[in-house]
C-alpha positions as CSV (number, residue, x, y, z in Angstrom):
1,X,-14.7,-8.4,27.2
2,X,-15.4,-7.4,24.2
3,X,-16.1,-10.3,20.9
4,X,-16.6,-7.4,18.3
5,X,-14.0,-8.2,15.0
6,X,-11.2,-5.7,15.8
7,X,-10.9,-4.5,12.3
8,X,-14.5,-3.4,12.9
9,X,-13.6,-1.1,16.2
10,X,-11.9,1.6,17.5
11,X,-9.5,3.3,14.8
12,X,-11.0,0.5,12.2
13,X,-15.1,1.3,13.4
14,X,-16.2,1.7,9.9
15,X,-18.0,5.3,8.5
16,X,-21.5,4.2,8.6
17,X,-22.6,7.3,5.5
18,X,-21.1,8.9,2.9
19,X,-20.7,12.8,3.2
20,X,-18.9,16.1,2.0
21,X,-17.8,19.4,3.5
22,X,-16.6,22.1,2.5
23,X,-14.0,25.0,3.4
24,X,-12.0,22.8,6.2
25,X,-10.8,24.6,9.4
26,X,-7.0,24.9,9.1
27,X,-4.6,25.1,11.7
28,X,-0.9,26.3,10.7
29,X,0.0,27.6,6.8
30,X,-0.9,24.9,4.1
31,X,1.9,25.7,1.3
32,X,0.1,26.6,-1.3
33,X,2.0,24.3,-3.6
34,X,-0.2,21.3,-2.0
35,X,-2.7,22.2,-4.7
36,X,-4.4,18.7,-5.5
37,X,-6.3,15.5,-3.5
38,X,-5.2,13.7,-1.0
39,X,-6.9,10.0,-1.7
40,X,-6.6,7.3,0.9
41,X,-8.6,3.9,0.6
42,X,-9.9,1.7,3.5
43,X,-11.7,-1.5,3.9
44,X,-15.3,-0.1,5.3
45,X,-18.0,-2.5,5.1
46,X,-21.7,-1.4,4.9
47,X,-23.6,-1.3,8.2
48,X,-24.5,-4.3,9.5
49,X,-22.1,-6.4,7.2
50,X,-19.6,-8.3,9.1
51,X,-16.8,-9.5,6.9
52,X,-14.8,-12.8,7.8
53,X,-11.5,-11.2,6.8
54,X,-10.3,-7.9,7.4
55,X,-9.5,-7.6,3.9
56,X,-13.0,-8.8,3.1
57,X,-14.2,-5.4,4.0
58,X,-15.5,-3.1,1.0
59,X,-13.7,-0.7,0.0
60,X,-14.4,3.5,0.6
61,X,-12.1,6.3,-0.5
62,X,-11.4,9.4,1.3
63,X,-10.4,12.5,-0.5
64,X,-8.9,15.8,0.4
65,X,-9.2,18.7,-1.8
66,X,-5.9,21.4,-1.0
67,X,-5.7,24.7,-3.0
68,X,-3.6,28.0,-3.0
69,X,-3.4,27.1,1.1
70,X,-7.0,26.1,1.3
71,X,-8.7,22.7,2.4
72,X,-11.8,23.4,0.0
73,X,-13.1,20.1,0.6
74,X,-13.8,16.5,2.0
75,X,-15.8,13.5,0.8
76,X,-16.1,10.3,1.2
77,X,-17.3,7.5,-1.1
78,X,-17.6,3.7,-1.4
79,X,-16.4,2.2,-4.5
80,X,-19.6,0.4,-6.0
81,X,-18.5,-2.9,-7.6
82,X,-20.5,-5.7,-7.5
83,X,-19.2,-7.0,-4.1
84,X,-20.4,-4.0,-2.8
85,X,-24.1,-5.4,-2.9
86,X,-23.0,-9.2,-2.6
87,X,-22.0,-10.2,-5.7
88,X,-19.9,-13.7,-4.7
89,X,-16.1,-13.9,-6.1
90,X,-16.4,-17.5,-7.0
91,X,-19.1,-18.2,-9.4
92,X,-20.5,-21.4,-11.6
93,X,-17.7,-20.1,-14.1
94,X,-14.7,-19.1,-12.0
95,X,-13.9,-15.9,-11.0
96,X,-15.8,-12.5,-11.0
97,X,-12.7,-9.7,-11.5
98,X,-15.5,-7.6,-11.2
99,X,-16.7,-8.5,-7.7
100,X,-13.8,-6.4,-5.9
101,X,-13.5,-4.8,-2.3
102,X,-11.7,-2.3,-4.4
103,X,-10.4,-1.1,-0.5
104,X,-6.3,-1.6,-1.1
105,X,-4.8,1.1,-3.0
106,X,-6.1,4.0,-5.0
107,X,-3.9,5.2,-7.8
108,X,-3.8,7.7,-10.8
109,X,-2.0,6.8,-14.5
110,X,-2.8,8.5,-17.6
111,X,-5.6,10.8,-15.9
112,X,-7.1,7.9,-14.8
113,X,-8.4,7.3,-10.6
114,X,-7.9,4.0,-10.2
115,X,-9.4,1.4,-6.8
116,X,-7.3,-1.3,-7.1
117,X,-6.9,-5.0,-4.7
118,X,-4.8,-7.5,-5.6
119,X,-7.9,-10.5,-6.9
120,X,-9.5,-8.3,-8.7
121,X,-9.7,-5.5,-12.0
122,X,-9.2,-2.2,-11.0
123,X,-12.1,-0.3,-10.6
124,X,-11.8,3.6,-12.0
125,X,-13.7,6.4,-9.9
126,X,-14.3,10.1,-11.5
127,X,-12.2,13.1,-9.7
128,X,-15.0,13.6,-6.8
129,X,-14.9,9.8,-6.3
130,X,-17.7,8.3,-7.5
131,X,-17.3,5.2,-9.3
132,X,-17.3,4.9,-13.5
133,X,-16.8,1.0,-13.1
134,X,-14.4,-1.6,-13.7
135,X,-11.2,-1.1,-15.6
136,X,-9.5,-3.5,-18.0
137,X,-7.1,-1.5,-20.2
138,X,-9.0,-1.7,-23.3
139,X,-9.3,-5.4,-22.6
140,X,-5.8,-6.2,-22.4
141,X,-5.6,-6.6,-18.9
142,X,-6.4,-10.6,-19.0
143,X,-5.4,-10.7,-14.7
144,X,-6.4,-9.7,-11.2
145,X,-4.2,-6.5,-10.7
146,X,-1.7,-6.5,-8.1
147,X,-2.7,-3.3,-5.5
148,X,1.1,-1.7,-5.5
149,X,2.0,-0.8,-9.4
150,X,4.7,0.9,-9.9
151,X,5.3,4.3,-11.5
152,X,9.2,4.5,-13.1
153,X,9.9,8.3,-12.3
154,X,12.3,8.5,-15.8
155,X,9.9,7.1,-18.0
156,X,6.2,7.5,-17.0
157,X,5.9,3.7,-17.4
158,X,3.2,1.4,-15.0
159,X,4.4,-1.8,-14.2
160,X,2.9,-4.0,-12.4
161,X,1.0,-7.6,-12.0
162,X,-1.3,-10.1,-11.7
163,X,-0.7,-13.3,-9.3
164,X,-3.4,-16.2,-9.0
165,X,-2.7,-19.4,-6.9
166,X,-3.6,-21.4,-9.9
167,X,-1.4,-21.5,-12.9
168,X,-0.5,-19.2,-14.6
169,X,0.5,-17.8,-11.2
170,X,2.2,-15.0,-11.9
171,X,1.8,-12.6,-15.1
172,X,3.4,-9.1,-16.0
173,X,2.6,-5.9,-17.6
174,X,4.0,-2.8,-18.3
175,X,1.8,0.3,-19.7
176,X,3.0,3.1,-21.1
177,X,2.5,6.8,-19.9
178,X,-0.4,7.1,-22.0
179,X,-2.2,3.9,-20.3
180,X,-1.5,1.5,-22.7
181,X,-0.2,-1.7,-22.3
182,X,2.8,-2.4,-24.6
183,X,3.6,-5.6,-23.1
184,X,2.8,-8.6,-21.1
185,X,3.9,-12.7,-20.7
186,X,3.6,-14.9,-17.7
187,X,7.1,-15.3,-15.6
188,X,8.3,-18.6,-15.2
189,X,9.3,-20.5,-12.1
190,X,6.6,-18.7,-9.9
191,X,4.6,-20.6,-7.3
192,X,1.2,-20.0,-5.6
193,X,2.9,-18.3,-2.8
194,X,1.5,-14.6,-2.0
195,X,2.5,-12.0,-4.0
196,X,0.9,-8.6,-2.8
197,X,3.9,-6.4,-3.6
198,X,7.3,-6.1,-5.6
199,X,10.1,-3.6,-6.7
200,X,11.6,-2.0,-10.2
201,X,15.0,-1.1,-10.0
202,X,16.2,0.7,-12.7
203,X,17.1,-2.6,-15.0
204,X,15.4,-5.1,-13.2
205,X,11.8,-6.5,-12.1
206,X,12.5,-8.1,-8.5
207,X,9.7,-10.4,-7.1
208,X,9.1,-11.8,-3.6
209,X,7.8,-14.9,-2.7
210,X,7.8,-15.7,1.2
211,X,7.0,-18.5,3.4
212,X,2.6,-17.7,2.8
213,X,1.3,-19.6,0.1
214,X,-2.4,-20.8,-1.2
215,X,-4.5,-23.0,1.4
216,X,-7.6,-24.4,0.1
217,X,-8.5,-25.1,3.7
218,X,-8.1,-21.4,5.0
219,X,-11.9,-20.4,5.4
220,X,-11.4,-17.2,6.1
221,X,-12.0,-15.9,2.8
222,X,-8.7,-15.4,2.1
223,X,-7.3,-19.0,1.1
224,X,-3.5,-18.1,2.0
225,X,-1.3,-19.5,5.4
226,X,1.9,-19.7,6.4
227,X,3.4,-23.0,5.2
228,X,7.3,-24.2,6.1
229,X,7.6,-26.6,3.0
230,X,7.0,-23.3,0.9
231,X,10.4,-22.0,0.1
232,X,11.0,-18.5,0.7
233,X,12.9,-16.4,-2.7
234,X,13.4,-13.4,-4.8
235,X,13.1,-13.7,-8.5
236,X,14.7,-11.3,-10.3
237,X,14.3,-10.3,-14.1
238,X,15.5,-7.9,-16.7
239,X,13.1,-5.5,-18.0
240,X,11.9,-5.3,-21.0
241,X,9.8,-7.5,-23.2
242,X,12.7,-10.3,-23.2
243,X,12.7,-10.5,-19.4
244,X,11.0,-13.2,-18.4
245,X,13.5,-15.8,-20.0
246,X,16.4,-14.4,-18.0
247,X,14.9,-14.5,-14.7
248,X,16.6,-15.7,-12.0
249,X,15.0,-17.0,-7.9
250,X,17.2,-16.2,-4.9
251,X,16.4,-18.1,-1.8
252,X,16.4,-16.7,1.0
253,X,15.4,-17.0,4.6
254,X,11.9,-17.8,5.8
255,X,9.3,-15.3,6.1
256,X,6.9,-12.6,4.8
257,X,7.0,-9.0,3.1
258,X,3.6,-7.5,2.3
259,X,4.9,-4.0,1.5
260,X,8.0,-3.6,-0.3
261,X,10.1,0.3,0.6
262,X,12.4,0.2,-2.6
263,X,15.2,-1.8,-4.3
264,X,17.8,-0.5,-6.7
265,X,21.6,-1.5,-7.8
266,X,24.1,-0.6,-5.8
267,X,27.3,1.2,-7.0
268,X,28.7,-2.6,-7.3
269,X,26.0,-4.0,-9.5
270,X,24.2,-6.1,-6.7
271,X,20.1,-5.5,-6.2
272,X,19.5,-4.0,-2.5
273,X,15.9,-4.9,-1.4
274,X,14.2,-3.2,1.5
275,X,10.5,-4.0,3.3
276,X,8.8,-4.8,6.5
277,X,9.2,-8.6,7.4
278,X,7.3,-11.0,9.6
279,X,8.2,-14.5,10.8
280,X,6.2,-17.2,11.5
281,X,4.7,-15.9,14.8
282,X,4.1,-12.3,13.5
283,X,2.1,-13.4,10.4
284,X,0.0,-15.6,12.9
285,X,-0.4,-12.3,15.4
286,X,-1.1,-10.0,12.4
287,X,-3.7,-12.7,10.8
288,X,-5.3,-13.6,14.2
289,X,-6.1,-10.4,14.1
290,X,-7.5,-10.1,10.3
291,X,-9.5,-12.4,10.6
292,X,-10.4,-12.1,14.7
293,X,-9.2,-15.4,16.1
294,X,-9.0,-15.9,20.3
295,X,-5.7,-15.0,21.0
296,X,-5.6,-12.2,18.7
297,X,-3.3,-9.7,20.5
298,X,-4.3,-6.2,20.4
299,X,-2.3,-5.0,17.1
300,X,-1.3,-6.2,13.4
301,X,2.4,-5.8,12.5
302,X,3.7,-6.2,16.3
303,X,6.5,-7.9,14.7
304,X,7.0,-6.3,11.1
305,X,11.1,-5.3,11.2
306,X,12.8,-3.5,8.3
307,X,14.7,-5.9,6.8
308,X,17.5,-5.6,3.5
309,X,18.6,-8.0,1.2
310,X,21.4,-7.5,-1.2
311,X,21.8,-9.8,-4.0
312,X,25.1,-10.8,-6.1
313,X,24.1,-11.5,-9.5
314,X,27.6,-12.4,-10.2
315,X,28.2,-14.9,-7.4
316,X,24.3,-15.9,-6.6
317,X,24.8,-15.1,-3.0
318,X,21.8,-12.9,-1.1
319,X,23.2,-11.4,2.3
320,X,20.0,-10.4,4.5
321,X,19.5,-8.7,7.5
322,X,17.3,-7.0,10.2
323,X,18.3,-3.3,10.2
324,X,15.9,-2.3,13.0
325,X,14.2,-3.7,15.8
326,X,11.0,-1.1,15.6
327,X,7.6,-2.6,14.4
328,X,7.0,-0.5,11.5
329,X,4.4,-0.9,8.3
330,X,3.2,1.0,4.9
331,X,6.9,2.1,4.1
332,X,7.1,4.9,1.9
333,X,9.7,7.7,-0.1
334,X,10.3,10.3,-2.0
335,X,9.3,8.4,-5.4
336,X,11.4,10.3,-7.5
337,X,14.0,8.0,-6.0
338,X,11.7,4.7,-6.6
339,X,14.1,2.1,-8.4
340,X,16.8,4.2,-7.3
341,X,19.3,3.8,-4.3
342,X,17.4,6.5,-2.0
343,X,18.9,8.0,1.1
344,X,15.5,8.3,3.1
345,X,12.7,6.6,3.9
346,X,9.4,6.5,5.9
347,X,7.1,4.2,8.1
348,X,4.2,3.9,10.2
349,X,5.1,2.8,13.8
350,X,3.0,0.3,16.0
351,X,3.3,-0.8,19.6
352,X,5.1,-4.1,19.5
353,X,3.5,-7.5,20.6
354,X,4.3,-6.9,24.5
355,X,2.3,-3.2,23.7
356,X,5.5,-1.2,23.9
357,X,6.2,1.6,22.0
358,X,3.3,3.7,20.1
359,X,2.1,5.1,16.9
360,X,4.0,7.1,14.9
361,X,5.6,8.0,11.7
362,X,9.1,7.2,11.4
363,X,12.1,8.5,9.3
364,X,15.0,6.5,8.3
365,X,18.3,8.4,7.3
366,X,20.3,5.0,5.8
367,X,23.3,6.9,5.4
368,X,23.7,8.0,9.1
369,X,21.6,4.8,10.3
370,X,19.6,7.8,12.4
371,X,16.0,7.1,12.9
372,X,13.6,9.9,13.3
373,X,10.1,9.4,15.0
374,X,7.1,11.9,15.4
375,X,4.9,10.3,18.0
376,X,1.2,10.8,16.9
377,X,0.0,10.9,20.6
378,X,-2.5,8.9,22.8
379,X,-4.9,6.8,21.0
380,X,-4.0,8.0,18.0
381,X,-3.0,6.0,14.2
382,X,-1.6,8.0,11.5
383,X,-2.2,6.9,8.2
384,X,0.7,5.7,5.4
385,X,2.9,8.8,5.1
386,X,2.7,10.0,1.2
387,X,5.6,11.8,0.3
388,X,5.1,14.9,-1.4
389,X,7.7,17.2,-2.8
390,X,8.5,20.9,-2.4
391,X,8.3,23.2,-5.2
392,X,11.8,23.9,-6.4
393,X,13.5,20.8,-4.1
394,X,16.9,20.3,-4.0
395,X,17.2,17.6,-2.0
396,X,15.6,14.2,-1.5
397,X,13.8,15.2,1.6
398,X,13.1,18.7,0.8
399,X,9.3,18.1,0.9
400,X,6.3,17.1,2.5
401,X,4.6,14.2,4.4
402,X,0.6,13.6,4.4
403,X,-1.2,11.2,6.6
404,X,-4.7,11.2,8.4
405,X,-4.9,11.1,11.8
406,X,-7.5,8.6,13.6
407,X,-8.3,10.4,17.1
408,X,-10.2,8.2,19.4
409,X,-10.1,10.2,22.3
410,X,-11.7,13.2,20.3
411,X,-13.1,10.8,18.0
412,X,-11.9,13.0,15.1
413,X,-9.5,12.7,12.6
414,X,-6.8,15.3,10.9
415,X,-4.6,15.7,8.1
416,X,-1.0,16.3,9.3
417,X,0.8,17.9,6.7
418,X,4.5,17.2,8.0
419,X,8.3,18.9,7.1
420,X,10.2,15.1,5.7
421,X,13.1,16.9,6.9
422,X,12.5,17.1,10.3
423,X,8.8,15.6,11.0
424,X,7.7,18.8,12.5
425,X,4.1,19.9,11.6
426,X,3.5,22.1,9.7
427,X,-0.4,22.6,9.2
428,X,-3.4,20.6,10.7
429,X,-6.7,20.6,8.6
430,X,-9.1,19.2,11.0
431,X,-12.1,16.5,9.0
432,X,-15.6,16.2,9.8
433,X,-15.5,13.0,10.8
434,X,-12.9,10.4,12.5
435,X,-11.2,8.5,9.1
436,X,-11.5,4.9,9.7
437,X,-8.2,3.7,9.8
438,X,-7.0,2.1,6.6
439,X,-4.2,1.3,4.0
440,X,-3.0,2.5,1.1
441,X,-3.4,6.0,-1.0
442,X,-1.8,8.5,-3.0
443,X,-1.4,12.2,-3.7
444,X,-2.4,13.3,-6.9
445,X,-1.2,17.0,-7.7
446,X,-3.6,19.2,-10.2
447,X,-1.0,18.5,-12.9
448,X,-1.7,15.3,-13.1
449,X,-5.4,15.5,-12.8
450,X,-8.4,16.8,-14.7
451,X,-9.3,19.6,-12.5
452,X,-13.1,19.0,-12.9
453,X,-13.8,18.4,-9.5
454,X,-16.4,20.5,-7.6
């Protein structure tokens, strides 16, 4: 039996190098529309490191270079901040921002590549991914920076936050689409509970709090646990400047959303949240296996279930409910529709706690209720699905999917460059290496980018 960490083995072993190829073997037509990078973060600490948290692992992007039906390249890079070399988070005088995994979430705004976890500044990394160095928005960012901004499709704005579990614990900003902040207050009524994601809905800023809050006793590195005298809610505010005296918490049931897939207002006016949800006993299997406690299981998210809340601004009343029984993570969409009420959306699949059902990548219709799933195959974990759309799309999933296979049979990985209609394949670029499995990461098309990569 084996008493390695299991976020340091099999489709988590960590890349031991950094490298770059060139001129990728392609299987399949690429549509030569997909002309831009492919950039996907993971927590990959340096050989012979052995974090005592999952998330405590450093952080190393992985890019994919696609042009005019080309893969021209691959690389690899960690993100060097100070943690990378040891540099402590707490020091004599508080907090480093500096000293990041940088390993969420990798973004761009305002031509800028962004490395982003939630305790920490953003760290910004040049188009081939090596690292220019911490970010604070011209020193206006005065926070940690959650890892899941939010890009408003009509207006080009970022919004997004900063959450500490000492007061102020929860502050807000909004940049414009040139990358500067225009404003930013603390929101009142928030608690030290965990705040790792959140939603924009066209008119409103919508918060979760769940059932995990700050534990001082937690040695893990991570000073969070679940706690039942922590009440679980949804604040949400008016955007805008004047938001934060208008905000209003919903209680709801007990439990915990790390990812949120979308909210928007319904035809009636009520908010409609979406996001995978644990109880009690999942957060413990999921953290278990974090932070490699006995007992572990053999998976994270074994019992992660879509769940939707709808919220009556007018009455106060929050109906929730469990809208599938399939363990699914990292939702995503097509973002045009973020803040939006959206017709389709998409999920990684797991095995569930008693190790049925398998990896995959699922599609929800929630007009039809349908669910969709492409099955990656044995021993293999597809990455987040990022949701690209099709030159010329009329509809909402008239596009395409991207996500990096882990292969541990072949020990190998691929890009899967999938139809969102039907989650057929439609190319395969095969990697020169096996991608360690990982979290979070965006597509950034050559519009949107400097275009001085090599």
């Amino acid at each position: 039996m084996t008493t390695a960490k299991p976020y340091l083995i099999g489709h988590y072993a960590p890349a031991v190098d950094e490298l770059t190829a060139t001129e990728l073997t392609v299987e399949g037509s690429l549509p030569r529309e997909l002309t831009g990078r492919l950039i996907r973060n993971s927590h990959n600490p340096k050989p012979g490191v052995t974090p005592t948290h999952w998330f405590k692992g450093s952080g190393m992007v992985h890019g994919i270079r696609l042009r005019d039906g080309r893969a021209e390249w691959y690389r690899n890079r960690w993100v060097h901040t100070p943690a990378l070399d040891g540099a402590p988070y707490m020091t004599d005088h508080g907090p480093d921002l500096t000293a990041s995994t940088a390993g969420t979430h990798v973004i761009e705004h305002a031509g800028r590549l962004l490395a982003l976890c939630e305790a920490n500044l953003p760290f910004e990394l040049t188009p081939d991914l090596d690292t220019v160095g911490a970010y604070d928005f011209d020193g206006k960012l005065r926070s940690a920076m959650t890892a899941h901004p939010k890009t408003d499709p009509a207006t080009g704005e970022l919004h997004f936050f900063g959450s500490s579990p000492i007061p102020p614990h929860l502050i807000y900003y909004v940049a414009d689409a040139t990358g500067q902040i225009t404003h930013s207050f603390e929101v009142p009524g928030a608690t030290a509970s965990l705040k790792h994601d959140f939603a924009i809905t066209r008119h409103h800023v919508v918060f979760i709090e769940g059932t995990v809050t700050f534990d001082p006793a937690e040695h893990s590195g991570i000073p969070y646990s679940w706690n039942d005298a922590q009440p679980a809610r949804i604040g949400v505010m008016p955007r805008g400047p004047q938001g934060a005296s208008k905000i209003r918490w919903f209680p709801i049931e007990p439990g915990n959303m790390l990812h949120a897939a979308n909210a928007y207002e319904d035809t009636q006016g009520r908010i409609v949240l979406e996001g995978p949800t644990v109880d009690r006993e999942g957060f413990q299997l999921s953290w278990n296996w974090w932070v490699g406690a006995p007992g572990r299981g053999t998976e994270p998210n074994t019992r992660s279930h879509n769940r939707r809340w709808t919220i009556d601004l007018t009455t106060g009343r929050v109906d929730e409910q469990t809208i599938d029984d399939l363990a699914t993570e990292f939702p995503t969409l097509n973002e045009d529709y973020l803040g939006a009420e959206h017709r389709y959306q998409y999920a990684v699949s797991f095995p569930d706690q008693e190790g049925q059902g398998s990896y995959g990548i699922v599609k929800y219709d929630r007009t039809t209720g349908e669910r969709l799933i492409h099955d990656a195959g044995d021993a293999r974990l597809p990455s987040e699905a990022v949701y690209v759309p099709a030159a010329g799309a009329t509809r909402e999933d008239d596009g395409y999917l991207l996500t990096v296979v882990s292969d541990l049979k072949q020990n190998a990985s691929q890009l899967l460059v999938l139809d969102a209609s039907d989650l057929n394949r439609i190319a395969t670029v095969h990697l020169p290496r096996r991608v360690t499995g990982g979290i979070h990461g965006s597509w950034i098309p050559d519009a949107d980018a400097d275009g001085s990569d090599s």
